[in-house]
C-alpha positions as CSV (number, residue, x, y, z in Angstrom):
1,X,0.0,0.0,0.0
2,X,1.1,3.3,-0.8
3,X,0.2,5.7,2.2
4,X,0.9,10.0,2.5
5,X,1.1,10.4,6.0
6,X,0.9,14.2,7.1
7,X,1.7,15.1,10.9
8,X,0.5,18.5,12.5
9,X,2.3,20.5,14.7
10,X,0.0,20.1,17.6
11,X,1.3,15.8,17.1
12,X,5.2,16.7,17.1
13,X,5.3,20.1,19.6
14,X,4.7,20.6,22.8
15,X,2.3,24.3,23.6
16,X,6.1,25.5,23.9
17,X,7.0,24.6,20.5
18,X,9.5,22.8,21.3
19,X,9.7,19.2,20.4
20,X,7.9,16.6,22.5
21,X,10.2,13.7,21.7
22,X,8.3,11.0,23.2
23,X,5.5,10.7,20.5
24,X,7.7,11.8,17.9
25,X,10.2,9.0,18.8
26,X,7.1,6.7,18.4
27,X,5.8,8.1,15.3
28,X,9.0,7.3,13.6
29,X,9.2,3.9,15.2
30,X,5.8,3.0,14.0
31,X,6.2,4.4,10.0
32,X,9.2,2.3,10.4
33,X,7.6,-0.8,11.0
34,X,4.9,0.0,8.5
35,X,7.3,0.1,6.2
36,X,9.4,-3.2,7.0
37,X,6.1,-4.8,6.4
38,X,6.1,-3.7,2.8
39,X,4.2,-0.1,2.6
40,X,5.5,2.7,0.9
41,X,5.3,5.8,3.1
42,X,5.3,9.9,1.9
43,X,5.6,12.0,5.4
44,X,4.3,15.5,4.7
45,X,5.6,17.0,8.2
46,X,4.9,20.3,10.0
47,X,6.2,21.6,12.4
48,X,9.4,23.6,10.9
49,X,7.9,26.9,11.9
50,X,6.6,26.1,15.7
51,X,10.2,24.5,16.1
52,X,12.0,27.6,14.9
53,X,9.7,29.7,17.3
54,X,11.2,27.1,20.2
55,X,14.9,27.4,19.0
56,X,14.9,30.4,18.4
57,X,13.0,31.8,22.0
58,X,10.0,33.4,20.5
59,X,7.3,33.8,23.3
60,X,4.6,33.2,20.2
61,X,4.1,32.1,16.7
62,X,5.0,35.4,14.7
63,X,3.0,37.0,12.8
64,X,4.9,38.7,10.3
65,X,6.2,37.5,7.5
66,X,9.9,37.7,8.0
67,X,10.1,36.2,11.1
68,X,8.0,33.5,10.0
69,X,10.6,32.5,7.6
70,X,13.5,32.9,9.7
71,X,11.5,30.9,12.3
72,X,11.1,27.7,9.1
73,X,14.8,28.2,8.0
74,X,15.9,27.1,11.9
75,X,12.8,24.9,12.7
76,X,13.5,22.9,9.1
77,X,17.1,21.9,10.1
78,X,15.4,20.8,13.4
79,X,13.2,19.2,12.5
80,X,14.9,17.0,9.8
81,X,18.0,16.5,11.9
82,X,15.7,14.9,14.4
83,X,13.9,12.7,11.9
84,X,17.3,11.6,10.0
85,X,18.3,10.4,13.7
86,X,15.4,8.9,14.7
87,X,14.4,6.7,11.3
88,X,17.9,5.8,11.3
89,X,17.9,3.8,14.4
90,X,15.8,1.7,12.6
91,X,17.7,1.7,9.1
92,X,15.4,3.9,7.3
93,X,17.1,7.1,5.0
94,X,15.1,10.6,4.8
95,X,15.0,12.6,2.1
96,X,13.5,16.2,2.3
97,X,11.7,17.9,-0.4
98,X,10.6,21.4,0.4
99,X,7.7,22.3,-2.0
100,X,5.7,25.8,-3.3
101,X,2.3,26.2,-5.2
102,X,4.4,26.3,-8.1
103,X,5.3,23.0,-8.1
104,X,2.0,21.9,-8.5
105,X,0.8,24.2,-11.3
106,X,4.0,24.2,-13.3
107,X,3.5,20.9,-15.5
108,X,7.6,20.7,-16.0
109,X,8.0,20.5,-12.3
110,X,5.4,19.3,-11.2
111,X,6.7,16.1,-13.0
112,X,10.0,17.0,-12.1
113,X,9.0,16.2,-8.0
114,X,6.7,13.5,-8.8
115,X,9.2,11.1,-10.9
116,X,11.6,12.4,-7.6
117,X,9.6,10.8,-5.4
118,X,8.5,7.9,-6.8
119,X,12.4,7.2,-7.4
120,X,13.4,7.7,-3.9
121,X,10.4,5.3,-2.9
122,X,11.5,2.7,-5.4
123,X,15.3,3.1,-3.1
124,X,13.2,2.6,-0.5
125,X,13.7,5.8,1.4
126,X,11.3,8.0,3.0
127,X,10.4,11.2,1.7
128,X,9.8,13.6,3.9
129,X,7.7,17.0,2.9
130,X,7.2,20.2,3.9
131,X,6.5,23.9,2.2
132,X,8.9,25.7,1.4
133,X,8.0,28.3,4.0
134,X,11.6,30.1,4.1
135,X,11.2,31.3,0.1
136,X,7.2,30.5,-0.5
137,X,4.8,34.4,-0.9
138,X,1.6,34.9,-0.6
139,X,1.0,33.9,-3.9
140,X,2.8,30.7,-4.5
141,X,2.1,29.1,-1.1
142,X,-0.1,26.0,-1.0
143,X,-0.8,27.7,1.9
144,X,-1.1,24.7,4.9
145,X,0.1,21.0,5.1
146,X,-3.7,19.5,5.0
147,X,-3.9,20.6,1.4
148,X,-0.2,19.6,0.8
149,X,-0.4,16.4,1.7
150,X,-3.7,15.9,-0.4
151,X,-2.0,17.4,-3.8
152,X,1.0,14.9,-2.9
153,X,-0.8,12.2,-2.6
154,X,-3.0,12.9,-6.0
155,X,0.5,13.4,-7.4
156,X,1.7,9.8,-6.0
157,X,-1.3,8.3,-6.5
158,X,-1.6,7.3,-3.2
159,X,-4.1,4.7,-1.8
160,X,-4.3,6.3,2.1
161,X,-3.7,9.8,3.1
162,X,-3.1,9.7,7.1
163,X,-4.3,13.1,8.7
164,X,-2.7,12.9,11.9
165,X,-3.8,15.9,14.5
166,X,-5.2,16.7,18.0
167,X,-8.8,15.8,17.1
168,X,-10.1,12.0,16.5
169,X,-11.7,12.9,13.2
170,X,-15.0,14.7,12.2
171,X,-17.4,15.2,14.9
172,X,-21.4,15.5,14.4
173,X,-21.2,19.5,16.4
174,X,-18.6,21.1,18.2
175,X,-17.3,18.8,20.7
176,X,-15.8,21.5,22.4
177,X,-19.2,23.1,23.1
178,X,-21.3,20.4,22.5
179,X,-21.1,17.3,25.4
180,X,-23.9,15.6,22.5
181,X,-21.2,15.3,19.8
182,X,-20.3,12.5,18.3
183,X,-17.4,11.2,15.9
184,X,-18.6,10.4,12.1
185,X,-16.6,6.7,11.9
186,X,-17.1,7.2,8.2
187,X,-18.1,9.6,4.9
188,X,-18.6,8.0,1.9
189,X,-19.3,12.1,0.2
190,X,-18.1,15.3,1.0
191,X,-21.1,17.5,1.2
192,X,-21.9,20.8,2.1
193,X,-23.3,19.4,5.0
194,X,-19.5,18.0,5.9
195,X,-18.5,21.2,5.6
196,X,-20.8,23.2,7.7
197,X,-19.6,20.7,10.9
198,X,-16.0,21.8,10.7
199,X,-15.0,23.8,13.6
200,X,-13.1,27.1,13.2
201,X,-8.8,27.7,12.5
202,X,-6.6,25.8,13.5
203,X,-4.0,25.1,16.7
204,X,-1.8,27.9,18.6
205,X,1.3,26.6,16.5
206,X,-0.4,25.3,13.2
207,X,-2.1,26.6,10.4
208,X,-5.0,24.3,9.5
209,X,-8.3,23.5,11.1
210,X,-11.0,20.7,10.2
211,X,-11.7,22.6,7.2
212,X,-8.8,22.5,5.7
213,X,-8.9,18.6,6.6
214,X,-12.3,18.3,4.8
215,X,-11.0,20.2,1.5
216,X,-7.9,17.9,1.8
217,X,-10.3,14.9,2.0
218,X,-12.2,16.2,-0.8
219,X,-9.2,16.6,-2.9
220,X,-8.1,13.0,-2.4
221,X,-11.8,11.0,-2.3
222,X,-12.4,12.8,-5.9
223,X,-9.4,11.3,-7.5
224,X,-9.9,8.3,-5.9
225,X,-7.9,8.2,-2.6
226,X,-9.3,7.2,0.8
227,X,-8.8,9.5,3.7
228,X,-8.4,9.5,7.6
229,X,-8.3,12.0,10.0
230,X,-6.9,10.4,13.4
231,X,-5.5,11.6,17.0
232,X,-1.9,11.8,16.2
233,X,-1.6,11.5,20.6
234,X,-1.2,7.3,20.1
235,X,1.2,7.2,16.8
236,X,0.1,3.3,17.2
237,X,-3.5,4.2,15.6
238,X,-1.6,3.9,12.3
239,X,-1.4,0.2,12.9
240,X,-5.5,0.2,13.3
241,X,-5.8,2.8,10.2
242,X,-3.6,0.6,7.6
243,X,-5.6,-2.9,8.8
244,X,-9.0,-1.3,8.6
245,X,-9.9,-1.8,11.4
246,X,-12.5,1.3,11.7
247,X,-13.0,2.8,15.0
248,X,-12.0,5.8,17.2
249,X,-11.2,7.8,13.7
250,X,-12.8,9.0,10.7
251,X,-12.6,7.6,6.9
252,X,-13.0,9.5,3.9
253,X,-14.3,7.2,1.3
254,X,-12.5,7.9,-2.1
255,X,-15.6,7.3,-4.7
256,X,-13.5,3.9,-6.8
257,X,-14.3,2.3,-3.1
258,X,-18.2,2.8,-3.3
């Protein structure tokens, strides 16, 4: 199976920004085992700019422009220097790809990334994505990692995207103001209706919200990729997600699974 895994930063940072190392550590150990059993695994990651803010000191995210790219240029080396060591414990080479808007809509590179990723896959290495947040404007930024990781995994053609975050999936209300609430186990179309029981933006340190999940899923489902959104807190719920086992998450049905 070929799986696009995206992590938040609300999975891999503590409120600090600095890097909670436990469930990252177990993150990594559990994509590793995924892939000894035979999957190939894409890791869109977050996380470069809520690292930076850490490394760097910051007392918040920033919230202009320049700062935010000095805060990805530090939180990028971070952040891969701690996945390079941690997937190699268990044999497995990174690779980091750093990606703008324009490498989607320009046909030349977009082919260029894609035949670059299927490649390192076929090496059996583990790419690992991000935006390119350091050089990316307004208006050539994919603009968060939800959608990235959807547009990847089209690209791939992928058979899972894995939204890991700090919500079990897509609820029937609020369920921070509504004790009623229930998770939605399963969507086999993305409505209007899905849409209107997303919640607002997204975490202190992130970017995206269940919105931008839902367009992600969207994205994916319509070119015929399935799509989760899971608690990233347990990094084992990858094990339940991959075997199908359906419960405490929600699944995206792409339409070729109808």
């Amino acid at each position: 199976m070929k799986i696009v895994i995206k992590v938040g930063t609300s999975t891999l940072a503590h409120a600090t920004g600095k890097l909670n190392i436990r469930k990252t550590a177990e993150l990594c150990r559990v994509i590793s085992d995924l892939k000894n059993a035979g999957n190939e695994v894409v890791l869109v990651s977050s996380g470069a700019i809520g690292m930076g803010v850490g490394k760097l000191g910051l007392q918040s995210k920033p919230t202009d422009i320049p700062t935010k790219q000095a805060a990805a240029a530090v939180g990028q080396c971070e952040l891969m220097y701690t996945y390079d060591r941690l997937f190699t414990e268990y044999n497995h080479t990174v690779a980091q790809i750093l990606l703008t808007g324009d490498d989607f809509s320009a046909e030349d590179r977009h082919e260029n990334f894609t035949n670059t990723i299927t490649r390192l896959l076929e090496l059996n290495a583990l790419p690992i994505i991000n935006e390119n947040d350091t050089v990316a404007t307004q208006e050539i930024k994919v603009g968060d990692n939800d959608t990235l990781s959807a547009l990847v995994a089209v690209s791939v053609q992928a058979d899972l995207l894995v939204i890991l975050s700090d919500v079990d999936g897509l609820y029937s209300a609020d369920p921070h103001k509504n004790a009623d609430a229930k998770l939605i186990e399963s969507v086999y179309a993305v409505t209007d209706e899905t849409f209107e029981k997303a919640g607002g933006a997204g975490s202190a340190l992130g970017t995206g919200g269940m919105k931008t999940k839902i367009k992600a899923a969207k994205i994916c489902t319509e070119s015929g990729c399935d799509v989760v959104i899971a608690n990233g807190e347990n990094p084992e719920i990858l094990y339940d997600i991959v075997n199908g086992n359906q419960t405490g998450y929600t699944r995206f049905f792409a339409k070729k699974s109808l």
